[in-house]
FIRO-780886 format. One line per field, with one value per atom (N, C-alpha, C): residue in three letters; x, y, z. Coordinates in steps of 0.02 Angstrom, whole numbers, plus 50000, padded with zeros to 5 digits. Layout:
// FIRO-780886
rest c(ALA/...) .
X c(X/...) .
Y c(Y/...) .
Z c(Z/...) .
END
This chain:
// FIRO-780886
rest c(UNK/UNK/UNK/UNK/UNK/UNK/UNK/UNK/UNK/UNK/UNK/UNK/UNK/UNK/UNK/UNK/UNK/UNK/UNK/UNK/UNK/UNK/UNK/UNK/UNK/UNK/UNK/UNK/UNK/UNK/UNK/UNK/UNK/UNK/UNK/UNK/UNK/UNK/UNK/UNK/UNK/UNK/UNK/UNK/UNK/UNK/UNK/UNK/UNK/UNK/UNK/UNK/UNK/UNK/UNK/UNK/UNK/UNK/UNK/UNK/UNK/UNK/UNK/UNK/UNK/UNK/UNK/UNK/UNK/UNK/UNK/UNK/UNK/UNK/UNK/UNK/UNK/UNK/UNK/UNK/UNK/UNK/UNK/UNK/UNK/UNK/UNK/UNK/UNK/UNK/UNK/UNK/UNK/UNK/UNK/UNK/UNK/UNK/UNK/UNK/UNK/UNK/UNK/UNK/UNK/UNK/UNK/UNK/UNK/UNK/UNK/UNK/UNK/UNK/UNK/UNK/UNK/UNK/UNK/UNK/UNK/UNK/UNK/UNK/UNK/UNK/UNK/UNK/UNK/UNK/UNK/UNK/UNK/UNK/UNK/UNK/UNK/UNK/UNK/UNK/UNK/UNK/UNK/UNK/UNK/UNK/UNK/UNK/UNK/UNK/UNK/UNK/UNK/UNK/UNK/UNK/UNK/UNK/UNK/UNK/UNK/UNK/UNK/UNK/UNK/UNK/UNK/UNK/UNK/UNK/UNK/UNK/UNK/UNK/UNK/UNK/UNK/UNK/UNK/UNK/UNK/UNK/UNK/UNK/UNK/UNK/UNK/UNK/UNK/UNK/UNK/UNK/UNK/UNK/UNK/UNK/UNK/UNK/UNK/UNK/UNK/UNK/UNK/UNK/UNK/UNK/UNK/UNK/UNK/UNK/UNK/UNK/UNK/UNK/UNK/UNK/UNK/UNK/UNK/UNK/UNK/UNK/UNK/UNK/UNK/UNK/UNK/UNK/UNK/UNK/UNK/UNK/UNK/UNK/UNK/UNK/UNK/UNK/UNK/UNK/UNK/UNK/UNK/UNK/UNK/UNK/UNK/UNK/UNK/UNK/UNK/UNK/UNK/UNK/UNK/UNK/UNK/UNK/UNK/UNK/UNK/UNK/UNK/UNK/UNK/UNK/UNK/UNK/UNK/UNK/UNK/UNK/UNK/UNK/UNK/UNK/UNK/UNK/UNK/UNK/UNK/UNK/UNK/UNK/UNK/UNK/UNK/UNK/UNK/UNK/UNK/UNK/UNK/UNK/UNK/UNK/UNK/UNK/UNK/UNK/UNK/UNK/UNK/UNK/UNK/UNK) .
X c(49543/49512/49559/49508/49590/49595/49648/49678/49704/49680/49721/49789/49805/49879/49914/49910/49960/50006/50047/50087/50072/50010/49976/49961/49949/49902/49937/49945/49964/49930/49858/49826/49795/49776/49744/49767/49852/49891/49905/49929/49953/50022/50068/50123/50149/50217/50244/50232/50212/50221/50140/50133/50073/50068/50117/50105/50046/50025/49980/49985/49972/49964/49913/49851/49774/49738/49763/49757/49725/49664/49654/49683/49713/49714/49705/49740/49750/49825/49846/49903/49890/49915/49907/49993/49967/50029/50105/50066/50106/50108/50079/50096/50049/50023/49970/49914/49869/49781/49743/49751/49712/49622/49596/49525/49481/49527/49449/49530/49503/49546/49510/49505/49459/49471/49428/49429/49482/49496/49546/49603/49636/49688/49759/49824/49880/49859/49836/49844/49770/49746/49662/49705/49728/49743/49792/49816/49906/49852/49791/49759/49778/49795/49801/49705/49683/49607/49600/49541/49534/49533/49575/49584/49676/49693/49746/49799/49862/49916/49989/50005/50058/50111/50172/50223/50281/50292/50345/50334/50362/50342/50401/50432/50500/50562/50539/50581/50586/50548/50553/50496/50514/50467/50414/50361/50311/50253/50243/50197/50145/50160/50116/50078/50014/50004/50042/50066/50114/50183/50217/50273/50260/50204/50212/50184/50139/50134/50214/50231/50322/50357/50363/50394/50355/50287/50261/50290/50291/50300/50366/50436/50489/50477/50442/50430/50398/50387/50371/50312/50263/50201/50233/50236/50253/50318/50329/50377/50351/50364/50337/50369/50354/50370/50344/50400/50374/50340/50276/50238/50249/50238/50249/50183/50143/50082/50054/50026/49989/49911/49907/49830/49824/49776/49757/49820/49853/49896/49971/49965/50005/50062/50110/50170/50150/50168/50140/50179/50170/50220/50168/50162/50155/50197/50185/50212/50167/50163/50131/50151/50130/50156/50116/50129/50120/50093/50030/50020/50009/49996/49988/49902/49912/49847/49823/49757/49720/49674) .
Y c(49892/49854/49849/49847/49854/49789/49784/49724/49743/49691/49708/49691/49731/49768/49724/49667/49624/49574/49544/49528/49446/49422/49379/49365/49423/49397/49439/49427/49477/49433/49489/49469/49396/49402/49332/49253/49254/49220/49218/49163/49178/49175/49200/49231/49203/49229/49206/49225/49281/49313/49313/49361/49376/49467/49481/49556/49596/49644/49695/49760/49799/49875/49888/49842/49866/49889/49916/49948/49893/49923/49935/49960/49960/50014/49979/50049/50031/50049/50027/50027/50124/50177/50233/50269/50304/50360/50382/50394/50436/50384/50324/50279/50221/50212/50177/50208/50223/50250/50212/50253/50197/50191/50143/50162/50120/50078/50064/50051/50102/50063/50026/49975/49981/49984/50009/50036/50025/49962/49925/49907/49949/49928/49972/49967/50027/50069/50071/50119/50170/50153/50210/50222/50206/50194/50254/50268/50323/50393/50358/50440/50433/50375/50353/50380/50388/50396/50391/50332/50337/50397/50368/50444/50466/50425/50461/50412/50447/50412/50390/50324/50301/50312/50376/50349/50342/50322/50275/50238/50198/50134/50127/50160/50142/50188/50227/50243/50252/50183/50153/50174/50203/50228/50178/50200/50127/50150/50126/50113/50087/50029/49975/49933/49911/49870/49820/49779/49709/49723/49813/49824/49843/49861/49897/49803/49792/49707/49691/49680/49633/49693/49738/49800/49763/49762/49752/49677/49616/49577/49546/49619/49613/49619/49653/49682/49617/49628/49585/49625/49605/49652/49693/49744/49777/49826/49804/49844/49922/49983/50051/50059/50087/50110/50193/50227/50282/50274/50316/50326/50401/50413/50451/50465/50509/50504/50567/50556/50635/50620/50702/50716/50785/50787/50842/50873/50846/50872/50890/50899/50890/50830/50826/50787/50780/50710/50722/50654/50617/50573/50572/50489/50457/50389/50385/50328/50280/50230/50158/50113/50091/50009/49960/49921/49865/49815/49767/49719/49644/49609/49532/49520/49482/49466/49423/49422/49352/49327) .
Z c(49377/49431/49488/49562/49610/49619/49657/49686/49743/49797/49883/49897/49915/49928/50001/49977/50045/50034/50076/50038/50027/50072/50061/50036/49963/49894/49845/49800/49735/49680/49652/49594/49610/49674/49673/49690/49692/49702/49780/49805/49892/49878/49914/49949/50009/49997/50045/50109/50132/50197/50200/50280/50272/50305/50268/50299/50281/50275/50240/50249/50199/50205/50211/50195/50202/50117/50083/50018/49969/49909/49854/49812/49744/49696/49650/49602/49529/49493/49438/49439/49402/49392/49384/49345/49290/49271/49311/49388/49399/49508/49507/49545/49556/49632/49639/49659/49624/49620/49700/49736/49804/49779/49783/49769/49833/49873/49934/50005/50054/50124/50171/50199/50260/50323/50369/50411/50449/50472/50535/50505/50462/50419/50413/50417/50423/50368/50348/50303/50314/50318/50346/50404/50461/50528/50500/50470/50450/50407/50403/50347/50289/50250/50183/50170/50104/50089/50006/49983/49925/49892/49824/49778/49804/49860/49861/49804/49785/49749/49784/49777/49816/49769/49795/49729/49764/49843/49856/49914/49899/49975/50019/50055/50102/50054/50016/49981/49929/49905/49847/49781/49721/49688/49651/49659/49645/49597/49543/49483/49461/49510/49488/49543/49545/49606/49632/49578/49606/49620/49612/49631/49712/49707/49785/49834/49811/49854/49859/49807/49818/49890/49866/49930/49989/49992/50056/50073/50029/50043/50078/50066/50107/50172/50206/50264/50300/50372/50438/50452/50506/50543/50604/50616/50662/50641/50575/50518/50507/50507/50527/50456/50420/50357/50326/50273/50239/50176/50182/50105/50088/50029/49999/49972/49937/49893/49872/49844/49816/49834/49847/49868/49869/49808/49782/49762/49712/49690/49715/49796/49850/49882/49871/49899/49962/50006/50068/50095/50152/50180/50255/50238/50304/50341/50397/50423/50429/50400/50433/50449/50490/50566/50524/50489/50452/50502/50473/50523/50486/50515/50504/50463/50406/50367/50414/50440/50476/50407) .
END
């Protein structure tokens, strides 16, 4: 089941910050399983797309949904960050400008 990917919420809980990446997933084998972005969000906004796999956040190799929230939850809004991910089997790397949860 997914859970949204900010640093506002992890699993339902509120947080300290209120950054966001925008993201759905699931926690997955081989990282984080994206399964819903929406539209007005850094991460659709960078060409993240359900089905894709997150396996590093700034660097950082990521597994699990609540590892990659905590990563996000270091960060500020206007924080530009590297992803890493697979699609279609493919290694690939974007940049996203992180923004503020309303």
């Amino acid at each position: 089941w997914g859970h949204l990917v900010t640093s506002g919420e992890v699993g339902g809980r509120p947080a300290r910050s209120s950054t966001t990446l925008g993201v759905s997933g699931d926690d997955y084998d081989r990282g984080v399983l994206l399964t819903r972005l929406p539209d007005d969000f850094p991460a659709r906004k960078a060409g993240l797309m359900a089905g894709d796999i997150i396996t590093k956040f700034d660097g950082v190799a990521v597994k699990e949904v609540t590892a990659l929230a905590e990563l996000v939850r270091k960060h500020r809004p206007g924080d530009e960050v590297s992803i890493d991910f697979l699609r279609d089997g493919k290694e690939r790397q974007v940049t996203v400008k992180l923004v503020a949860r309303e």
